[in-house]
C-alpha positions in Angstrom: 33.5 -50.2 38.6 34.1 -53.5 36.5 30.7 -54.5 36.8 29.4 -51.4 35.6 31.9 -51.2 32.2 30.4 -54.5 31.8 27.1 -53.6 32.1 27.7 -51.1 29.0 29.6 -52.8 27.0 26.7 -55.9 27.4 23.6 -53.0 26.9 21.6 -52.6 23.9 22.1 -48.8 24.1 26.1 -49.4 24.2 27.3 -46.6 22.0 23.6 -45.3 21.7 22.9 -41.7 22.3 19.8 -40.3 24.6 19.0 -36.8 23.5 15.9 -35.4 26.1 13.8 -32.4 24.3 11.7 -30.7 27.7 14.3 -31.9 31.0 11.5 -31.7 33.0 10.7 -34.5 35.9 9.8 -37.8 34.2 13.3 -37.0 31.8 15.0 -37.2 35.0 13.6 -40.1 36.0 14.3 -42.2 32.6 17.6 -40.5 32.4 18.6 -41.7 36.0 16.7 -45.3 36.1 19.0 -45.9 32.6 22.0 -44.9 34.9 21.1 -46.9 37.5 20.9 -49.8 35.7 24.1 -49.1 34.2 23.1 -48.6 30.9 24.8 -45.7 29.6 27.1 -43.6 30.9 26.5 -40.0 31.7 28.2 -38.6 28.4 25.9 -40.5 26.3 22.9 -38.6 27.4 22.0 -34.8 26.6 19.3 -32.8 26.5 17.8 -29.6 25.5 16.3 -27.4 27.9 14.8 -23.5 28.0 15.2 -23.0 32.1 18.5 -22.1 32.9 17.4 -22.8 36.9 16.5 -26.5 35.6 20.1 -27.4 33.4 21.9 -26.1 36.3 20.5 -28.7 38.4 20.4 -31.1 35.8 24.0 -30.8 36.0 24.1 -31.0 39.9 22.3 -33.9 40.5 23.4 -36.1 36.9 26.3 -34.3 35.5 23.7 -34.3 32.5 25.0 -31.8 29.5 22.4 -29.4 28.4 21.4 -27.1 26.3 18.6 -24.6 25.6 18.7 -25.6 21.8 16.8 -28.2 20.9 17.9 -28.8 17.4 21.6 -29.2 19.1 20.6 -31.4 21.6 19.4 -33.8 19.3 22.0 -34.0 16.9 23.6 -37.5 16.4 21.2 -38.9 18.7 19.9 -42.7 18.1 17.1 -41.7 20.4 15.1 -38.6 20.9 12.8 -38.6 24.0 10.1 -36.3 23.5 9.2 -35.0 27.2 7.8 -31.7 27.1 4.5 -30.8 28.5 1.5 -31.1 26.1 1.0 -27.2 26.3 4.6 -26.7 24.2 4.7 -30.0 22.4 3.6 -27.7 19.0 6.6 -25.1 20.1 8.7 -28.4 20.2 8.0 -29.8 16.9 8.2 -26.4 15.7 11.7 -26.5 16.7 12.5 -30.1 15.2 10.3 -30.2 12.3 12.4 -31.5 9.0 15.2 -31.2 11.2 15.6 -35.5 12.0 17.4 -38.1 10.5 15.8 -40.7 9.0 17.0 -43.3 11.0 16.7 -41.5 15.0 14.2 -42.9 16.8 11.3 -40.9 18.9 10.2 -41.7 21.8 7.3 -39.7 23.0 6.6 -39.6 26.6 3.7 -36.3 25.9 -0.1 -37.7 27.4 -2.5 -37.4 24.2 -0.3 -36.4 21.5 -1.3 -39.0 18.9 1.5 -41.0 16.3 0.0 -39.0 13.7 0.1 -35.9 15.8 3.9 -36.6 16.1 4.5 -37.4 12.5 3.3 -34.6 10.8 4.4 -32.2 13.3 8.0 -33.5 13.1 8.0 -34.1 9.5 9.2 -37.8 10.9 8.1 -41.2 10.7 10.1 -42.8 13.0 7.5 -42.5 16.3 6.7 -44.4 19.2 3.9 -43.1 22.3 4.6 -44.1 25.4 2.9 -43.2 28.4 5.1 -44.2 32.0 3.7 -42.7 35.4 5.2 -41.3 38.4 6.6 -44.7 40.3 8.9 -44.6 37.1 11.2 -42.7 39.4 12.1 -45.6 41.5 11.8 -48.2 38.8 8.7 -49.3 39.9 6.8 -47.4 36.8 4.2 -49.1 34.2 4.2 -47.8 30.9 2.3 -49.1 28.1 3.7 -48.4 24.3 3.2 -48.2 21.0 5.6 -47.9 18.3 4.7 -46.5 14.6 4.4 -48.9 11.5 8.0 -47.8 10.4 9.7 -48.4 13.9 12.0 -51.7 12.9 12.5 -54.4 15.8 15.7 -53.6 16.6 14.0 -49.8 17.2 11.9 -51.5 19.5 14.5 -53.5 21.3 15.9 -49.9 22.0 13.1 -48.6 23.1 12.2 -51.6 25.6 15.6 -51.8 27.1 14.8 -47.8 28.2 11.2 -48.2 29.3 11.6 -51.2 31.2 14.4 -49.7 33.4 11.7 -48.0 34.8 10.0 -50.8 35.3 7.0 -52.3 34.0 7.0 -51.8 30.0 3.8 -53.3 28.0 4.0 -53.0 23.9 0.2 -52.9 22.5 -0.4 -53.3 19.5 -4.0 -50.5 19.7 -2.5 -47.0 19.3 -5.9 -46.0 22.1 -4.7 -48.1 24.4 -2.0 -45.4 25.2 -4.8 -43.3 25.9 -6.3 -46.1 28.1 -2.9 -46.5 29.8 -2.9 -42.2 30.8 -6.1 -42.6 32.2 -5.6 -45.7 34.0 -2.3 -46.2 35.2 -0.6 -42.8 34.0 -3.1 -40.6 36.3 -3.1 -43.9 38.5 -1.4 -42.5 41.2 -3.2 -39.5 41.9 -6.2 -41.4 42.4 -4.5 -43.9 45.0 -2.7 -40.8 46.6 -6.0 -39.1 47.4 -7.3 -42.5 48.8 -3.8 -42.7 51.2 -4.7 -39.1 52.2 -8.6 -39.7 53.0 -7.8 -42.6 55.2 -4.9 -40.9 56.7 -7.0 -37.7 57.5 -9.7 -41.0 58.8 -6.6 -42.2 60.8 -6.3 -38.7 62.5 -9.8 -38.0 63.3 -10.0 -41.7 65.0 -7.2 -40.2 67.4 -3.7 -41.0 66.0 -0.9 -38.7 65.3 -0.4 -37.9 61.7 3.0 -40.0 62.0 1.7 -43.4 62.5 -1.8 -42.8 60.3 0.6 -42.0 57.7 3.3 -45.1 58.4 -0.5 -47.7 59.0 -1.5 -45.9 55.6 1.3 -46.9 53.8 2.5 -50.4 54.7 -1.6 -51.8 54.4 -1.5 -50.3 51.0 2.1 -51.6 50.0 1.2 -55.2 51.8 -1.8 -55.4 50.0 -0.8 -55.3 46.4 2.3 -57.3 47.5 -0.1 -60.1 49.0 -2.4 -59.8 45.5 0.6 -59.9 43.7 1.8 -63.5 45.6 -1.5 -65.0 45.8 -2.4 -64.4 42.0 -6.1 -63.9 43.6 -9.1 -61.6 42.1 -9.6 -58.7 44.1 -13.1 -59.2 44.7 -11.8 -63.1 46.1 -9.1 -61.0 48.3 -11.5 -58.4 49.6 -14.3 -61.5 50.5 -11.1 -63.2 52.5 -11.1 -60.2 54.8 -14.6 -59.2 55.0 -16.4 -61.8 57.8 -20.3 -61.4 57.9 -21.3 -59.0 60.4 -17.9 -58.1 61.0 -16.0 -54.4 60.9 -15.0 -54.7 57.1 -18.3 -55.5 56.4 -19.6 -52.4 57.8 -16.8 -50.3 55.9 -17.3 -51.3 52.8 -21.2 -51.3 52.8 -20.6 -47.5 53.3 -18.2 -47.0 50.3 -20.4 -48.6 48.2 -23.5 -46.6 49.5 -21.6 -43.9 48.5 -20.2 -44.8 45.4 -16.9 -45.1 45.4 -16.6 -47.5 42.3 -18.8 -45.2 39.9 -17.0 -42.5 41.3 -13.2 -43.8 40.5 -15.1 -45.4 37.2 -15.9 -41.9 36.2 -12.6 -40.3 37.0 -10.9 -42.9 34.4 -13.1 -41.9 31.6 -12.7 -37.9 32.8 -9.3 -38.8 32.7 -9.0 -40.8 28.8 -11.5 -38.2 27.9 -8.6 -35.3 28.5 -6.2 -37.5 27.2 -7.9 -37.3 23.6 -8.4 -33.4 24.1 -4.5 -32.7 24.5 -4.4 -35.5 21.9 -6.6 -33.5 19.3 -4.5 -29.9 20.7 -7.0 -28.8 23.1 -4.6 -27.6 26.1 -7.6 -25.8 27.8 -9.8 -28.3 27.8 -13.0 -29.1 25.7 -16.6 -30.0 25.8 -17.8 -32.8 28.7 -20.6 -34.5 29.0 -20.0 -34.4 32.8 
């Protein structure tokens, strides 16, 4: 218990307040990785939410205090995280419009909605876009930011010490490279899930039982980006490592690339920055393609 009255007192968000506008699952996430960490304590968080279902087990699994008003969840908050989906962001700001103080910070979590977007909508300039991903939940997230010309440093030392309790936190300094960031490592994990669950459902039709495809799956995926990670190596170097002439690898990946499995995940990215603009420019049902 020391430890942890320590670890507040020592934070950068000691005495800070955390209001959360939409409670939905990446909220949960920042809101418990900042608890985890021992950041804040429970009573410095809040957060406004419509679903009666969802505060309730906000409250269960937190002790988070909600509300369904937004405008009183974020009052006296130091930092508002903006985490609804992109279909009700315009509801949101709506809600909040002229209704900030000049000095609370935003922190928008929403894939596409722009700084400008943000600004005018909230009638705030305050802004920064962010863009974590689903590993966020066990603090090993990447989220790549970008904070508004009127964001201060000390603003952005707030912000940091929040996203980086999630894990990886990169600042950029090219408002589009939150876009690149959705498309690349924001949708990342859907793409490497559907690649555990082809060579899992491989696994199964060699002859194994779900169980051990599944566990194989999942410890040569987790070794191998721990192994990149300690050798510092290019991919391609790695991949040439285990790929002997002649040999089984060889044969494998001569198929995947007779198939085309890099203009196919190459396309998928830009499908995916591509629909990261359209929610950026308000298009929640889509827009033209030239797929």
């Amino acid at each position: 218990m020391a430890s942890r009255v320590s670890n507040l007192r020592e934070s950068p968000l000691s005495g800070k307040r955390i209001a959360f506008v939409g409670c939905g699952v990446m909220a949960e996430a920042i809101a418990a990785a900042l608890l985890r960490a021992g950041l804040v304590s429970v009573h410095q968080l809040t957060g406004g939410e419509p679903n009666a279902r969802r505060r309730q087990e906000l409250i269960a699994r937190l002790g988070l205090e909600t509300t369904p008003d937004n405008v009183a969840a974020v009052r006296g908050a130091d930092l508002v995280v903006l985490s609804v989906k992109p279909q009700t962001l315009e509801a949101a700001m709506r809600d909040l419009a002229g209704v900030l103080a000049p000095e609370q910070i935003v922190l928008s979590i929403v894939a596409g909605a722009t700084v400008r977007r943000l600004q005018e909508g909230l009638q705030h300039e305050r802004v920064v876009r962010s863009m974590p991903n689903t590993p966020a939940q066990i603090g090993h997230g990447a989220t790549v930011w970008y904070p508004a010309p009127g964001v201060t440093p000390q603003d952005e030392q707030l912000v940091r010490t929040v996203l980086e309790a999630m894990g990886l936190a990169i600042r950029v300094d090219n408002e589009d490279m939150v876009d690149m960031a959705t498309a690349l490592s924001g949708t990342g994990p859907a793409y490497v899930f559907l690649i555990m669950e082809a060579l899992i459902d491989a696994g199964v039709h060699l002859g194994f039982s779900r169980n051990i495809a599944e566990q194989l799956v999942q410890q040569t995926i987790l070794g191998s980006v721990l192994f990149a990670r300690e050798t510092g190596k290019h991919p391609a170097e790695l991949r040439n490592m285990v790929t002997t002439p002649g040999g089984t690898s060889a044969a494998a990946l001569y198929e995947m690339e007779r198939g085309g499995l890099r203009t196919v995940i190459a396309r998928a990215v830009w499908a995916a920055y591509r629909r990261a603009k359209e929610l950026g420019a308000g298009m929640p049902n889509g827009g033209p393609s030239d797929l």
